[in-house]
C-alpha positions in Angstrom: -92.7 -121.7 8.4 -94.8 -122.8 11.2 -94.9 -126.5 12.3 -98.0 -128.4 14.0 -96.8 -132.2 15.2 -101.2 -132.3 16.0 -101.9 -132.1 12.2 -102.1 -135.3 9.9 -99.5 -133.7 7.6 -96.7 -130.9 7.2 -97.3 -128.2 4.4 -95.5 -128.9 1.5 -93.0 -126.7 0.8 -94.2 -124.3 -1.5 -96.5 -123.1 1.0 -94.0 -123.5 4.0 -90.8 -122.2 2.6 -92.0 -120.5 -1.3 -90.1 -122.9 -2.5 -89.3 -122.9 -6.4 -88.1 -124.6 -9.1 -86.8 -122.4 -11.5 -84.6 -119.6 -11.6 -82.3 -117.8 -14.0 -79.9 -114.5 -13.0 -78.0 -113.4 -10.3 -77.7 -115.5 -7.1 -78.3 -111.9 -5.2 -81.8 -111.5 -6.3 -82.5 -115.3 -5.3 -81.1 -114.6 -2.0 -82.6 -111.1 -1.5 -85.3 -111.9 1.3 -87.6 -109.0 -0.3 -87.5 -111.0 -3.9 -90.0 -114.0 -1.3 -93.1 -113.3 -3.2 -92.2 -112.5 -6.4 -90.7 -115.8 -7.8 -93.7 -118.2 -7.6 -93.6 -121.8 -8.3 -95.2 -122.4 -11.4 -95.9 -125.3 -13.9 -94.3 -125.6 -16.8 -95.1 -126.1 -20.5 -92.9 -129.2 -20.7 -90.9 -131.5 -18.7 -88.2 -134.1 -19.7 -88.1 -135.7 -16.4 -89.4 -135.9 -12.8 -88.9 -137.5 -9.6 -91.3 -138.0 -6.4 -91.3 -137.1 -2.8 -91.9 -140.7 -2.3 -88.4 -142.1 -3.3 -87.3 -138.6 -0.5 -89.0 -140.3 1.9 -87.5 -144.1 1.5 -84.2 -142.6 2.1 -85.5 -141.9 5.7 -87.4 -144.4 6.2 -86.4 -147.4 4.3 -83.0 -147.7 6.4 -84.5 -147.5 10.4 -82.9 -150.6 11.4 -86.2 -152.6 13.3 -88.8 -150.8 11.3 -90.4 -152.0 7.8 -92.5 -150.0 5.8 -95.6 -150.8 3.6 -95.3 -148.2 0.3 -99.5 -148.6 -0.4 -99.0 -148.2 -4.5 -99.3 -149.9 -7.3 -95.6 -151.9 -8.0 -94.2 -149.5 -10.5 -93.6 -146.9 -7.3 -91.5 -149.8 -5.3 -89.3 -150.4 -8.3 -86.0 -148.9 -6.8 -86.0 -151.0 -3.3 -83.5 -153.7 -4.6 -81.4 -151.0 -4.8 -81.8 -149.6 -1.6 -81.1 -153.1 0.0 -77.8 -153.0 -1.5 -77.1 -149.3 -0.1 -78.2 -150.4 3.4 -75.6 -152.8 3.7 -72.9 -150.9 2.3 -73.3 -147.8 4.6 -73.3 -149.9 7.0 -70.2 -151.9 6.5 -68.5 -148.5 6.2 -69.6 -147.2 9.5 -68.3 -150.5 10.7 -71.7 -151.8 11.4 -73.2 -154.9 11.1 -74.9 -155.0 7.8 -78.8 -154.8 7.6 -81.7 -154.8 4.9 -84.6 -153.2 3.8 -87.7 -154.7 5.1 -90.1 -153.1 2.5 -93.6 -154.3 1.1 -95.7 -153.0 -1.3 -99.7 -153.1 -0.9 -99.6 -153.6 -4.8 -103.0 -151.3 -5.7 -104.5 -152.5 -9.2 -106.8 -150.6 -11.4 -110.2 -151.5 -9.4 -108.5 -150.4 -6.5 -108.2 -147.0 -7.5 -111.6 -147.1 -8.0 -113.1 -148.9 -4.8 -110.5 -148.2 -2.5 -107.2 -150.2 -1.7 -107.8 -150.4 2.4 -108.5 -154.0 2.7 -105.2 -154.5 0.8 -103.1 -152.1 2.9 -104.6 -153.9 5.9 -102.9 -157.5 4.9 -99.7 -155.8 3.7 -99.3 -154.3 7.2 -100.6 -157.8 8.7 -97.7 -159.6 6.3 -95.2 -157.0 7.1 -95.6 -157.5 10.7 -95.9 -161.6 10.8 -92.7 -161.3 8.7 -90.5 -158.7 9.8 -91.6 -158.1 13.6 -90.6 -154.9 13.3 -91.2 -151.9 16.2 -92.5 -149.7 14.1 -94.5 -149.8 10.5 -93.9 -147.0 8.3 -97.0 -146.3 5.5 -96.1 -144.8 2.3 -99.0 -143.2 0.6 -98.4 -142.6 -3.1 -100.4 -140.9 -6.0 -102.9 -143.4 -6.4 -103.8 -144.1 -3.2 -103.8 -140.2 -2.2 -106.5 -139.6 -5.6 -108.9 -142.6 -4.3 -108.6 -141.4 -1.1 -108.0 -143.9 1.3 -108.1 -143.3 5.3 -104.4 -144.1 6.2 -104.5 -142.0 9.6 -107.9 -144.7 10.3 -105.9 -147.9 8.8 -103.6 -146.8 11.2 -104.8 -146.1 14.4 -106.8 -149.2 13.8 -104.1 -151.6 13.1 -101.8 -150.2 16.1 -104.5 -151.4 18.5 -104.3 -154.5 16.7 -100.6 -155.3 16.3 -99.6 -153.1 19.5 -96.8 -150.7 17.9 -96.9 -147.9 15.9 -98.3 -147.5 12.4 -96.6 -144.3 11.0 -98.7 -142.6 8.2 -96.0 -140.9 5.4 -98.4 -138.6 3.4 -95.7 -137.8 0.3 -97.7 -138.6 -2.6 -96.0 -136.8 -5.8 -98.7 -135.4 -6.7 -98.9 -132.6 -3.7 -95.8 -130.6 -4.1 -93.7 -130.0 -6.9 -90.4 -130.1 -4.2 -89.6 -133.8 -3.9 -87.5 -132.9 -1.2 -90.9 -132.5 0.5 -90.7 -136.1 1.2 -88.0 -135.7 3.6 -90.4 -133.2 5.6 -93.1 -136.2 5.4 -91.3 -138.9 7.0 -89.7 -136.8 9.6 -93.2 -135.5 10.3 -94.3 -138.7 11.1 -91.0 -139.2 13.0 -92.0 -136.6 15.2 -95.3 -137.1 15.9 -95.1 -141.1 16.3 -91.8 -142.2 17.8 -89.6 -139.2 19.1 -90.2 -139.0 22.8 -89.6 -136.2 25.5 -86.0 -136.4 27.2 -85.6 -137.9 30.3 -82.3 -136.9 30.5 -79.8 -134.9 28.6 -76.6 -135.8 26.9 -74.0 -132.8 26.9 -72.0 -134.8 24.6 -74.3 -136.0 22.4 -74.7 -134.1 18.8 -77.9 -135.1 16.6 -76.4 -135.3 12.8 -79.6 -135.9 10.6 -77.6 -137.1 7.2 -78.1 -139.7 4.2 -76.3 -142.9 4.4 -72.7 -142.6 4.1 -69.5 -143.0 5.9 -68.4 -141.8 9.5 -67.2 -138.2 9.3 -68.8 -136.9 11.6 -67.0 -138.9 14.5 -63.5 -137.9 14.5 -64.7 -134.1 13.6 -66.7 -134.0 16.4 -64.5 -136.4 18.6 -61.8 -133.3 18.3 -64.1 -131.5 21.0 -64.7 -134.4 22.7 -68.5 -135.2 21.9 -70.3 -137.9 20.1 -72.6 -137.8 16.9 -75.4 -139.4 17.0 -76.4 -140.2 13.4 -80.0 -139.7 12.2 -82.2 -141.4 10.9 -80.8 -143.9 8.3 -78.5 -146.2 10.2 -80.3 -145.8 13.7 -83.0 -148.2 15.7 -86.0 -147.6 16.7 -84.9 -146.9 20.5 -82.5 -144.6 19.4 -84.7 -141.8 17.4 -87.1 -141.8 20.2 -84.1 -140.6 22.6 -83.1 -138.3 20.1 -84.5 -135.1 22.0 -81.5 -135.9 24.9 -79.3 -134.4 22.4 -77.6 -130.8 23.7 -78.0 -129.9 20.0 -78.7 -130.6 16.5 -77.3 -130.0 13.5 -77.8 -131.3 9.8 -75.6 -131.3 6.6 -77.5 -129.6 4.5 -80.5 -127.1 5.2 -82.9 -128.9 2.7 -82.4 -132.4 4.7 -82.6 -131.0 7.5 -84.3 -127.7 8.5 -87.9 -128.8 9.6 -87.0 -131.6 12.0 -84.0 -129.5 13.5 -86.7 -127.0 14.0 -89.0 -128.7 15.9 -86.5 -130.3 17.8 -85.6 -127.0 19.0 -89.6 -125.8 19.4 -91.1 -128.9 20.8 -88.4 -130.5 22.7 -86.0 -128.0 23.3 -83.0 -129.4 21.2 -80.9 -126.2 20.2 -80.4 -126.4 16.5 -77.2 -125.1 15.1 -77.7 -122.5 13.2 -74.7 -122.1 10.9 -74.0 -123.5 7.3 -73.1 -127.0 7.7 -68.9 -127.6 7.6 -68.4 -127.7 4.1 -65.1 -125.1 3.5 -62.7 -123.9 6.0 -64.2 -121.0 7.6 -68.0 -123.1 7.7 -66.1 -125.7 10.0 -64.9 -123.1 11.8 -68.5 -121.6 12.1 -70.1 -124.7 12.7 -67.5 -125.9 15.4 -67.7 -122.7 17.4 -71.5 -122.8 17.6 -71.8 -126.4 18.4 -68.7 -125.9 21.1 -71.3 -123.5 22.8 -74.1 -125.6 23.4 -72.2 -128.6 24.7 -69.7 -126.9 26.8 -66.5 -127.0 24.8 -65.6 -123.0 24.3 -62.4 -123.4 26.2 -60.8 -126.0 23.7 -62.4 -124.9 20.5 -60.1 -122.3 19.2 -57.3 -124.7 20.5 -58.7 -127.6 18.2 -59.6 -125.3 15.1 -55.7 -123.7 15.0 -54.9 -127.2 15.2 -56.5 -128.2 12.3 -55.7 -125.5 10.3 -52.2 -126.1 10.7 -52.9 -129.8 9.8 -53.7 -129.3 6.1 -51.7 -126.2 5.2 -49.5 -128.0 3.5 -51.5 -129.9 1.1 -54.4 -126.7 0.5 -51.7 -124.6 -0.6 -50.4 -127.5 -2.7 -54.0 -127.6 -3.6 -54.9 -123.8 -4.6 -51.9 -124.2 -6.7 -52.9 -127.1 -9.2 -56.5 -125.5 -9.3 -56.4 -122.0 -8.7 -58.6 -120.5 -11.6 -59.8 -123.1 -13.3 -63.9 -123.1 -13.7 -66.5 -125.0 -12.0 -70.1 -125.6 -11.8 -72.5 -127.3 -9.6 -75.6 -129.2 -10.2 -76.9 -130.7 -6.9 -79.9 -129.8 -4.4 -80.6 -127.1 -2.7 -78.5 -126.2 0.2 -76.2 -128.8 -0.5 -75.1 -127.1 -3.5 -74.1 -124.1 -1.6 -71.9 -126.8 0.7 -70.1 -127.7 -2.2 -69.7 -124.0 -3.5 -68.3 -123.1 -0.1 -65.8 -126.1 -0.5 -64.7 -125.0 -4.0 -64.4 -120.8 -2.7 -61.4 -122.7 -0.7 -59.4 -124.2 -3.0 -59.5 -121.0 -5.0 -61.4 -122.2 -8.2 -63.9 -120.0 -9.8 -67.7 -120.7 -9.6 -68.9 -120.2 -13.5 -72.1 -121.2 -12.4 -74.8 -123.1 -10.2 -77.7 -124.7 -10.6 -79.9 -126.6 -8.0 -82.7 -128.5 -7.8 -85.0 -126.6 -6.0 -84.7 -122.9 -4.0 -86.6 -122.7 -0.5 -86.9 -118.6 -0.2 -86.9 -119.5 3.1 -85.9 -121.9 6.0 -87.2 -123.6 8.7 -86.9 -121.7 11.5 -84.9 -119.8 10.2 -84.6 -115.7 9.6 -85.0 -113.7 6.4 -81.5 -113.0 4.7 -79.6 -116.0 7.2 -79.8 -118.6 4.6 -76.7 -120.6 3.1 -76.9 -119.1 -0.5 -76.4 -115.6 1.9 -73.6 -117.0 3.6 -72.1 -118.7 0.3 -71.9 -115.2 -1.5 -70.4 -113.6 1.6 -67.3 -115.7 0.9 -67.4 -116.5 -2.7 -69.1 -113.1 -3.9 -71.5 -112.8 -6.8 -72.5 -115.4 -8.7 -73.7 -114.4 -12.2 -74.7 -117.4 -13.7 -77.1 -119.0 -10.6 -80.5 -121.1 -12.1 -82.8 -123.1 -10.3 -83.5 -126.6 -12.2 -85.3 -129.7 -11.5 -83.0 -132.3 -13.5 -84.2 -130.9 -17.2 -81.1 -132.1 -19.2 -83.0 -130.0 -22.1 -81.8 -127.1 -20.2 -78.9 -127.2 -18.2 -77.0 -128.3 -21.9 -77.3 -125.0 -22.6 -76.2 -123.5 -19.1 -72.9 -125.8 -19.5 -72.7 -124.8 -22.8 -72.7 -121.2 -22.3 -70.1 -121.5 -19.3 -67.5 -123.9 -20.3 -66.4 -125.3 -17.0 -63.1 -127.6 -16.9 -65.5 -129.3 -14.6 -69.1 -130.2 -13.1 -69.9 -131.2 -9.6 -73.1 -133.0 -9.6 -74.9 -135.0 -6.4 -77.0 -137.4 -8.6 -75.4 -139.9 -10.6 -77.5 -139.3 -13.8 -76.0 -135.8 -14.9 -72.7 -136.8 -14.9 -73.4 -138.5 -17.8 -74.4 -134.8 -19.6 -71.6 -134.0 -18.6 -69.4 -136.4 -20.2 -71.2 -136.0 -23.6 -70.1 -132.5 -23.6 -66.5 -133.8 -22.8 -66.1 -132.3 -19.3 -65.2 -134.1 -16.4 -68.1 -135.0 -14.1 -67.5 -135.3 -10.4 -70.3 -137.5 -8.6 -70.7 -136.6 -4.8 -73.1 -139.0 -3.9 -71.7 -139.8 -1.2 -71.6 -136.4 1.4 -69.7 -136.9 4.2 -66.7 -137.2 2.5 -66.4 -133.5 1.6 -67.5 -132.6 5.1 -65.0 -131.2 7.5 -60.9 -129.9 7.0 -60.3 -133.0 5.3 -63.2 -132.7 2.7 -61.7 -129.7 1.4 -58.3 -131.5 0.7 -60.4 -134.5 -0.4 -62.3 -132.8 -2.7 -59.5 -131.0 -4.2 -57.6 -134.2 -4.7 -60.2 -135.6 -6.4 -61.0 -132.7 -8.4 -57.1 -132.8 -9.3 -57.3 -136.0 -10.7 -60.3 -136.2 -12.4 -58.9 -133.8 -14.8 -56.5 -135.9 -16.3 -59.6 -137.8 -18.0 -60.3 -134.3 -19.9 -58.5 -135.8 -23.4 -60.8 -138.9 -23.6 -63.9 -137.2 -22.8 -63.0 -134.7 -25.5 -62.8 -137.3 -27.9 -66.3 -139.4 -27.3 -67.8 -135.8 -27.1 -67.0 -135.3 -30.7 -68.7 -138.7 -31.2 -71.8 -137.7 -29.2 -75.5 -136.7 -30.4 -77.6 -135.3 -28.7 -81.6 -135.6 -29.2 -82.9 -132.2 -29.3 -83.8 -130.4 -32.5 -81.5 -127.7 -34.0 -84.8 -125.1 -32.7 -83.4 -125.8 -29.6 -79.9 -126.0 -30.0 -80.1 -122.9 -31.4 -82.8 -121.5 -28.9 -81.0 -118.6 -26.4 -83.3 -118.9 -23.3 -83.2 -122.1 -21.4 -86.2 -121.0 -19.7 -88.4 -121.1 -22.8 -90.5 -123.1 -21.7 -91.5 -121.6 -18.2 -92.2 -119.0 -20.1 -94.7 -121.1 -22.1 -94.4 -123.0 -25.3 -95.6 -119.5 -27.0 -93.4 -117.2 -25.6 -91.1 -116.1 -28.5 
């Protein structure tokens, strides 16, 4: 859990955090801070699908407003950036911004690159990247093939800054090195840290670091309650405003798996205090989170005052709310951390958690100490949650887990298991976009979407019935999900 801003790249999470990626049983034994060494993150015998620390890092990266960023891969590995031109100026737009675009180029390595080296190629991408963007900064993606040659990106760099005369930011988050893609967030804000983010020459008491995805402006009116400012990070900010980010009074983050590692060193190396508790997902993690941030920036007097406030505000509708839902089943499917955000929301609105399943599990946190995690906090409120599994996107397996719970619904944070969801006939709600379940008016947004969403349970019902799916009746029929971590043998 240590952090060194002198070393060329962060430890990958497995090492870091024991991070893991599967997991079947009782959320209490995940969360039990004695179980850290005995659930180890292994391979396993097959795989439907995978995803990369690479595309992590673009979310950071990919939307700094007067940066560009040279991914140094062959072209299949810069396939999604059309679509993250078209995410830049949405966000945008609804922050009320003025629109931007990515400003991304890709050192396109061939075959006899892989073998030679691809330097002299990386060199004129960053040269064309420069002469076409003028950007402040240069962000360098490394990717699998350049990582297995070889090539001296720290060199590259330091040589081409003395050239161009601004930064040239290594990302080390080839796909290869860590099974936790989220490792790519730690990558780019590791080269954040140790490249652009600057000591503070003043502080800001009002000023609150929120280090988020793209997405619309919660954050201002929550925190404009107490009478501070957030300040969001990274997407969505310039150059000149992530080096000033240490003048903060504090940080916070909305999930602990986006988060935890630069909030950390914030806190270490620049003396940022990062707030501690869950994110404000739920009533009573608002409240949390509010208090704590209300005593680094001066605001204990008027905090109580605001939170009565706004618990009074949407009585109305939550009880409304817990009405329509109360008992009817839910599971989530959605990263680490973030997942427990969303389970917090749901404990509110009085539904019943059947299940869980994220991406990934770090056994620990940045920072953070043994036991103090959000899975704790979410079973303080919610209680015991029996059917809790730890899954990288293997559709192969979490059928069965939605099969053997039979939710009314699924909450999902990536677009692509909603479709599961709806071949199974159960409603699927997508929350890719966070911020709108932040805060006292998540809650009564989420529930009102959750409310409506069930009236499409008739037609799904019906295509279900229509629907195949492509696995054999072995596995249909096949009790344990985790079969195959298990290996392909294991009867």
């Amino acid at each position: 859990m240590s952090f060194d801003l002198a070393q060329t790249e962060v430890t990958v999470r497995e090492k870091r955090l024991k991070s893991i990626i599967y997991y079947q049983g009782k959320a209490s034994a995940l969360a039990d801070p004695q179980n850290a060494d005995k659930f180890a993150c292994k391979e396993r015998s097959y795989s439907q699908c995978s995803d990369c620390a690479q595309m992590c890092a673009s979310t950071i990266t990919y939307f700094v407003r007067d940066a560009a960023v040279v991914v140094h891969s062959p072209m299949g590995c810069f396939a999604n950036t059309p679509l993250n031109d078209t995410q830049f100026r949405n966000s945008a737009l609804e922050r009320g911004q003025k629109p931007d675009r990515v400003r991304v180029i890709c050192s396109n390595i061939s075959e006899k690159d892989t073998v030679y080296g691809g330097i002299k190629k990386l060199e004129a991408a960053i040269s064309e990247a420069y002469e076409r963007f003028h950007p402040s900064v240069i962000f360098v993606h490394s990717s699998c093939a350049a990582g297995v040659v070889g090539d001296d990106l720290e060199g590259t760099a330091s040589d081409m800054k003395e050239k161009l005369n601004i930064p040239i930011i290594p990302v080390y988050c080839e796909g290869f090195k860590s099974k936790i893609w989220s490792s790519g967030f730690d990558a780019a804000y590791h080269g954040i840290l140790k490249n652009i983010v600057k000591p503070a020459e003043k502080k800001q008491k009002d000023l609150v670091n929120i280090f988020n995805f793209l997405g619309s402006d919660t954050f201002t009116p929550l925190l404009g309650k107490l009478g501070l400012k957030a300040n969001y990070l990274v997407p969505l900010a310039d150059v000149r405003t992530i080096e000033k980010m240490s003048e903060a009074a504090c940080s916070a983050h909305i999930c602990e798996t986006l988060g935890s590692y630069i909030t950390d060193v914030l806190e270490k190396e620049f003396d940022v205090p990062k707030v501690k508790t869950p994110a404000p997902f739920g009533i009573k993690w608002t409240d949390n989170w509010l208090r704590e941030v209300a005593s680094y920036t001066g605001k204990e007097d008027i905090v109580e005052d605001v939170i009565a406030s706004e618990h009074q505000r949407i009585q109305k509708d939550l009880e409304e709310l817990r009405k329509s839902l109360s008992g009817k089943k839910i599971y989530v499917f959605a990263g680490d951390s973030y997942a427990h955000n969303i389970g917090s929301v749901v404990a509110d609105l009085g539904m019943e958690l059947v299940g869980m399943t994220t991406l990934h599990h770090d056994m620990y946190s940045d920072g953070g100490e043994p036991g103090k995690d959000t899975l704790t906090e979410l079973l303080e409120i919610h209680g015991e949650i029996d059917n809790f599994s730890v899954c990288n996107k293997q559709p192969y397996q979490v059928l069965k887990l939605l099969e053997k719970t039979k939710p009314d619904v699924i909450i999902v944070r990536h677009m692509n298991m909603t479709i599961l969801g709806g071949k199974l006939g159960i409603p699927s709600l997508l929350e890719g976009e966070t911020n709108i379940s932040a805060g006292y008016d998540g809650v009564i947004t989420t529930g009102k979407r959750i409310k409506n969403l069930m009236e499409t349970r008739g037609i799904l019902k019906t295509l279900a019935e229509y629907n195949e799916f492509p696995y054999t009746d072995w596995w249909r029929k096949e009790e344990n999900p985790l079969y195959f971590e298990k290996g392909d043998k294991q009867k």
